[in-house]
N, C-alpha and C positions, 0 to 999 in steps of 0.2 A: 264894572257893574255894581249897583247898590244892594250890595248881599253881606249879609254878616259872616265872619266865619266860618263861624258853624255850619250856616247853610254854604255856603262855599267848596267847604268837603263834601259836603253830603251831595252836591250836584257832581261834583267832581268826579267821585268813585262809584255813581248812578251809571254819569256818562261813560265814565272805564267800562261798565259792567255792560252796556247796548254795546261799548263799542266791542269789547272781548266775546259778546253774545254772539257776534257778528260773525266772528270766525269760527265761533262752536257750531252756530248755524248752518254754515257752510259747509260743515264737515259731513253733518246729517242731512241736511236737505236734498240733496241730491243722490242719495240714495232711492226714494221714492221716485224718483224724475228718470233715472238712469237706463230703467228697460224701455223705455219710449225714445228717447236721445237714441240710444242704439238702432230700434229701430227705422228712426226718424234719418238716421246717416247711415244707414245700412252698411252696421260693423257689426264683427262680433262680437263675442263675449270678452275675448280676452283682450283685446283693444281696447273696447269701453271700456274696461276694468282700468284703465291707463287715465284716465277724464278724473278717476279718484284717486287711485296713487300719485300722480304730479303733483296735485295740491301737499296731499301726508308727507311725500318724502321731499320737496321743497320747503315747506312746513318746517320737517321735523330737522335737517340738516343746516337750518339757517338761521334754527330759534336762538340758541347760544349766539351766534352773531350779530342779530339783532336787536339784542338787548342791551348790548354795548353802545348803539344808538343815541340812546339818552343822556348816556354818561358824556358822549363826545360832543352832539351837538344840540342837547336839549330837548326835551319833550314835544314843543309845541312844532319845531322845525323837519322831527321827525314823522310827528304822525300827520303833518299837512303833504310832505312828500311821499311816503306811504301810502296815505288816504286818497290822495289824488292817483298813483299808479294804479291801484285797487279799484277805483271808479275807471278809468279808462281799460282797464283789463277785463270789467266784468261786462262791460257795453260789448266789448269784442266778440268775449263767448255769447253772449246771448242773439246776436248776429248772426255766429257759426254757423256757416253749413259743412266744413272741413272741418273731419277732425284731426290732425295734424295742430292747426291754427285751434283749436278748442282745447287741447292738452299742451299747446305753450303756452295760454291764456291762463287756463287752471295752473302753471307751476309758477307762474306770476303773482297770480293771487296767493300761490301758496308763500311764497317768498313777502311778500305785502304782510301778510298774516306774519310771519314770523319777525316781523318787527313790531306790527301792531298790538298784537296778544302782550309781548313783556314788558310795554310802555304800556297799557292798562292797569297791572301789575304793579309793574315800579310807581305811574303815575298815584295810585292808590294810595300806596304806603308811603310814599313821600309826603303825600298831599296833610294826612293823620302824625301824631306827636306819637313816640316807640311804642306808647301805652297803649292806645289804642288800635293798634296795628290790627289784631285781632278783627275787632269789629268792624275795619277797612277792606279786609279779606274778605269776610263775613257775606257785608253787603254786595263787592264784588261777585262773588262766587252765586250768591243768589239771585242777582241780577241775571247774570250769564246764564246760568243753569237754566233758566225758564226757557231763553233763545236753543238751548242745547236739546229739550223736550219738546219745544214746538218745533224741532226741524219737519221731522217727517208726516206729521201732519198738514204742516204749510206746505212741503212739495207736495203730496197730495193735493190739494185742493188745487194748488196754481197750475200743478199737472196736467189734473182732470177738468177745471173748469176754466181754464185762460191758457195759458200755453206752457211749455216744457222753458218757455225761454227768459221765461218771469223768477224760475229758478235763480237765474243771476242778475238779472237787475233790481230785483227789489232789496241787492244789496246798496244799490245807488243812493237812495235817499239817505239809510240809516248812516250811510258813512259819512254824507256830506253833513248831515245834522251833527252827527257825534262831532266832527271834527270842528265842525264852526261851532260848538257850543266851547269845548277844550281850548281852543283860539281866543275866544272872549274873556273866561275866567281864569285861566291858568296864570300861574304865577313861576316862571322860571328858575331854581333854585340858583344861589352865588356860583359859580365856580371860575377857577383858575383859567384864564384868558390863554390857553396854552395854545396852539395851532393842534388841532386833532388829528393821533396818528393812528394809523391800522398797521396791525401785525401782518403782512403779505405772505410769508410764508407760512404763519401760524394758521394762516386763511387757508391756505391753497393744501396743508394738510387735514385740518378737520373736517374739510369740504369733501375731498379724498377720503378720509375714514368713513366719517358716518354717511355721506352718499352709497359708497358700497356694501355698507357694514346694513344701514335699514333696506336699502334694494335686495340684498341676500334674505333677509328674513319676511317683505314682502312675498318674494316672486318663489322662495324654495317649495312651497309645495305647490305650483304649476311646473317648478322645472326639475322638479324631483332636491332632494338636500345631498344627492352623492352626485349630479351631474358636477361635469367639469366648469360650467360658470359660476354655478353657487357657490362651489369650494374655493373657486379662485377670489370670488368677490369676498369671501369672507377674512378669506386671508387678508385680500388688500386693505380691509376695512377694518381688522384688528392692528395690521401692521402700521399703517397710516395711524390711527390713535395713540399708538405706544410712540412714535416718533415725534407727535404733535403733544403728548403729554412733557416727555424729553425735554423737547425743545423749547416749550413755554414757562418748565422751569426756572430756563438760562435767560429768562429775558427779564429785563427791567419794566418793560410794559408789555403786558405779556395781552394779548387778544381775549384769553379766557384766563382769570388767574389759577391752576389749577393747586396751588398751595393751600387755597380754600379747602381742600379737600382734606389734609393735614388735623383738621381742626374737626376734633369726634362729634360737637353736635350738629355741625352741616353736617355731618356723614347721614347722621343718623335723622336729619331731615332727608336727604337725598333719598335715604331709603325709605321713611313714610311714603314719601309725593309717588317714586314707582311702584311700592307693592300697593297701594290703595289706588293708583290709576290701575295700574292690572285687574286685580279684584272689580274696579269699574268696568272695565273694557268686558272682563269674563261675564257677568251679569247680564251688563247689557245686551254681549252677544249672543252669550250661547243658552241663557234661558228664554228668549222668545223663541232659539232655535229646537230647543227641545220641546218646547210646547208644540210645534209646529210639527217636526219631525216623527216623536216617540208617542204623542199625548193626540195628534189630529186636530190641534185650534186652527183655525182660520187665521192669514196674517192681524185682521185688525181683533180679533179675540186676542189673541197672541198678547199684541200692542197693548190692550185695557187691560190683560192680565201683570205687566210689566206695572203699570201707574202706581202699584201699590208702593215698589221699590224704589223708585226715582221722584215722586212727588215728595218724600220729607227733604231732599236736598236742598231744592231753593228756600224751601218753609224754617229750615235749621242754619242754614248757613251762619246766619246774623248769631243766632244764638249760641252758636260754636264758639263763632269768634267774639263772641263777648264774655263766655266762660273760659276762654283762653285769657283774655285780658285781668279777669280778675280774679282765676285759680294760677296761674300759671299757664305753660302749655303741658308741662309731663301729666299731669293729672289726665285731663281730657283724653290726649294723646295713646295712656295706656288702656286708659278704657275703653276709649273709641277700637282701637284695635285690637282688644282681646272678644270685645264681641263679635266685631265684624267676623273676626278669623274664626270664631265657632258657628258663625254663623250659617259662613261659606262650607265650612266642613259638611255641619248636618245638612245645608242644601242638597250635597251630593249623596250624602247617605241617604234622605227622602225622596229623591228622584228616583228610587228603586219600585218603589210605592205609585210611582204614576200619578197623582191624585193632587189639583190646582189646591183644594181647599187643607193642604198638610203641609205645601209649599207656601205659601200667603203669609201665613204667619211669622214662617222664618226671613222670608223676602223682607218683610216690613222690619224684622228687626236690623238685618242688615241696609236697610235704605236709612233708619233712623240711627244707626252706630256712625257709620262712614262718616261724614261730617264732622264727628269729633276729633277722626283720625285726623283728618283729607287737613281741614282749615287750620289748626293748631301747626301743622307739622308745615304746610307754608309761613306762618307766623315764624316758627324758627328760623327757619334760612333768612329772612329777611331781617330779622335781629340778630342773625350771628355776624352780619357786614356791616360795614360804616355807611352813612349816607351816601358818600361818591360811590360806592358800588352797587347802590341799587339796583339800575338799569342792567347791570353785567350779572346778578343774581336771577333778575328775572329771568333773564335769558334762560339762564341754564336751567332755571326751573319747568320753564315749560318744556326744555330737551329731554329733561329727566323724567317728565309725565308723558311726551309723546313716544318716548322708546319703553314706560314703562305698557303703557298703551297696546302699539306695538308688537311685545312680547308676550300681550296676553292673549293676543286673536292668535299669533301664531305659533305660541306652544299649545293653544287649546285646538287647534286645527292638527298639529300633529299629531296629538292624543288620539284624536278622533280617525284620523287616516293610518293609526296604529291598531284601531279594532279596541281602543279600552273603554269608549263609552264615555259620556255625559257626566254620570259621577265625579270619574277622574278628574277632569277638569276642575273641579272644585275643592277636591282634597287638597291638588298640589297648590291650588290658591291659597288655600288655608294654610298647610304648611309654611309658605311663601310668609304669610304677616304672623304666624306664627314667632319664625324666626327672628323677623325684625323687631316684633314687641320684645322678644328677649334684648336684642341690641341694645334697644332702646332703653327699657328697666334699667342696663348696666351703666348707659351713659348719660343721658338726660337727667341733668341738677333738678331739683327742687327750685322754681322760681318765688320768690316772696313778692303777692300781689301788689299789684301799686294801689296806691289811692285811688279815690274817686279820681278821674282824669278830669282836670279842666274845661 
């Protein structure tokens, strides 16, 4: 196609950004769709509940795997066989009258996602020069974000006024566009014509860990955390990782390289991406819940009360990532995170107070902090690896945000089935990036800005 470069990336990590939107979308939308689906296949509650965990724990246990995608057999090969299983899965569920066949559908697409999300990612930062990585994330993350906040809006409507079953195929279009636009302009980076290999067993243990290890922390407060399946899965899901850590070690081509881990500033990315999805996840969840709950808003009050805090993310994204590119990331990074973390705190200490118009203001500072944390701190991990590891960084990035995720619905659910209230939940957030801004102060160099970028 007749595009200059510049615009070349700029469609490039547009298109990442619908097509990454795609899957945030996915994750939300159907939450608004979900009490009709239920009663539409007349299941219960705790069955339904299984139509949205297939997708998160396929998702979340396959994302490290499918990052390595790109590295093996390139971008454009991956995301058109992807993108095509993901269209053919979502046609299925939207068909469903069984749910049985609706929740192998959704673990399929979850599994689709977990290849597509970190070829968005890696496609991004590949696509942009190391300098500009920043502002690659940037656009990314603000592209996505939008698809992330209009989920439950758009299942509403497609809910209420077309069908429950529009929920999954209006992912159809967006994916065949994303994909045939990626198809047209992409440009496949050099690599070594080697025959591509998979770690099998490296496979068939991390699959085994984190399958049991996110299902124990999904399902423990339906099945209580001292029942005997939760304590068994946990075990097998810590045991499994310690063996699959072991073992990839000892390997020359290892599945997931975990020696990355060896190396303090990925640490100290790994730990940005989880405690700032945490802090996301807690926000997101448990302050419309409390409005709703302790305060008596109605869900869609609830919802307009939330916009204050999630509206500066797409608005900031670009601009994160471009104050990354030209202060560094530690600057951003520390900042971003010591406000968010006092942020979170006083949230909890103001929820005593009852009162939307004393919450608003702190809300809005932590929707306007996060970004500086969130986008810098992917900027690191993707600078601390070489070009050929992109794709297997992505990966793990998005593992590390979906368990960071994860962790946050379900230590704030335990809080709450402990009798300690709303507050808590926000302290130990705080705490939580507390700790890490420490980390971070100790490890994270001083970067010396680059030039104007090219």
């Amino acid at each position: 196609m007749a595009l200059s470069e510049e615009r070349r990336r700029t469609v490039i990590v547009m298109t990442m950004g619908f097509l990454g939107g795609l899957v945030m979308l996915d994750e939300t939308i159907l939450g608004v769709a979900l009490p009709t689906i239920r009663d539409a296949l007349k299941v219960s509650q705790t069955h339904a509940h299984w139509i949205l965990n297939a997708y998160l724990l396929a998702f979340t246990c396959l994302a490290a795997v499918g990052g390595k995608c790109m590295d093996l057999f390139g971008l454009r090969r991956s995301m058109i066989a992807a993108g095509s299983l993901f269209v053919i899965a979502s046609l299925i569920a939207g068909f469903s009258d069984i749910l049985g066949v609706l929740i192998a559908m959704r673990a399929i697409q979850g599994g689709c996602a977990a290849i597509i999300f970190p070829l968005t990612l890696a496609g991004a930062t590949t696509a942009f020069p190391k300098e500009q990585r920043g502002k690659a994330i940037g656009i990314l993350a603000g592209t996505a974000t939008i698809f992330l906040a209009a989920g439950p809006l758009v299942g509403g409507i497609l809910t209420d006024f077309v069908s429950w079953r529009w929920v999954f195929w209006i992912n159809i279009p967006i994916v065949v566009g994303g994909v045939a636009i990626v198809c047209a302009i992409w440009e496949d980076q050099p690599r070594k014509e080697v025959r591509p290999q998979i770690d099998k067993i490296g496979l068939v243990l991390v699959l085994a860990g984190l399958t049991a290890l996110v299902f124990a922390l999904m399902e423990g407060q339906d099945y209580g955390w001292t029942s005997p399946v939760i304590l068994g899965t946990l075990v097998v899901g810590l045991v499994g990782l310690v063996a699959f850590n072991a073992y990839e070690l000892r390997q020359k081509a290892p599945l997931v390289d975990m020696a990355l881990f060896k190396i303090p500033v990925f640490n100290a990315s790994a730990l940005i991406i989880l405690a700032t999805q945490y802090s996301k996840i807690v926000v997101a969840v448990f302050v419309p819940f409390f409005l709703q709950d302790e305060m008596n808003f109605s869900p869609v009050y609830a919802g307009l009360g939330m916009v204050i805090a999630v509206l500066p993310f797409p608005i900031l994204s670009t601009t994160s990532g471009n104050a990354a590119d030209k202060y560094g990331s530690r600057l951003p990074v520390l900042i971003g995170l010591a406000v968010t973390a006092a942020a979170t705190g006083i949230l909890g200490g103001l929820m005593l107070m009852k009162s939307y118009l004393v919450l608003a203001p702190v809300l809005l500072a932590w929707g306007l902090a996060l970004p500086f944390a969130m986008i810098p701190g992917g900027r690191i991990a993707m600078n601390a690896v070489p070009m050929e590891k992109q794709g297997e960084v992505s990966g793990m990035v998005i593992t590390i945000r979906l368990i960071g995720g994860t962790l946050g619905v379900t230590i704030g659910s335990l809080i709450l089935s402990l009798g300690l209230g709303f507050p808590m939940i926000f302290i130990v957030s705080g705490v939580l990036l507390i700790a890490v801004l420490g980390y971070c102060f100790w490890v994270l160099e001083e970067e010396y800005p680059a030039k104007k970028p090219a």
